[in-house]
C-alpha positions in Angstrom: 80.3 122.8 144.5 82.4 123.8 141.3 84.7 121.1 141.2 81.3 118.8 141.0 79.9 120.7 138.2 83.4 120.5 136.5 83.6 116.7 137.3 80.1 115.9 135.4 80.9 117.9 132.6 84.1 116.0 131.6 81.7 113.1 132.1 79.7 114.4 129.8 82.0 115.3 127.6 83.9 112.1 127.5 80.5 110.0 126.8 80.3 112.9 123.9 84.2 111.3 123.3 83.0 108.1 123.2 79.9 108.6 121.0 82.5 110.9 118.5 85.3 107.8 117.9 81.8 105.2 117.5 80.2 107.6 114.7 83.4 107.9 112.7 83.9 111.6 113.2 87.2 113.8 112.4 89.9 113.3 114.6 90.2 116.8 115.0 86.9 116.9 116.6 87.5 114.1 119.0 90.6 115.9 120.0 89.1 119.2 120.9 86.5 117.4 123.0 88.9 115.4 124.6 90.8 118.1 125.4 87.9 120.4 126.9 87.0 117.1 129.2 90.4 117.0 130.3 90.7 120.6 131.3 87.4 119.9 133.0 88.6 117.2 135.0 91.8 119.5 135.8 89.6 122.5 136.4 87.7 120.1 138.7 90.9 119.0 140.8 92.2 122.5 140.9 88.4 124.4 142.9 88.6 120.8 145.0 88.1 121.4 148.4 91.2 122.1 150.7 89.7 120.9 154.0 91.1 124.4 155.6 88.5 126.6 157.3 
């Protein structure tokens, strides 16, 4: 169930990526929301479910 939330918040946050780079903003504020998405997406991958019972 976390690894879902995780997954559509760095979908979220990558649309926020994409708006970011389209409105001309800093390049240190694309960065840190890139970053954050990617640690979602790894934070996603890392709670994925083992298949183990």
């Amino acid at each position: 169930m976390i690894s879902l939330v995780l997954f559509a918040l760095a979908g979220i946050l990558l649309g926020g990526v994409i708006q970011l780079v389209k409105s001309g903003a800093t390049r240190f504020s694309i960065g840190i929301t890139a970053v954050l998405a990617v640690l979602a997406v790894a934070g996603g991958f890392a709670w994925w479910p083992s298949g183990e019972a």
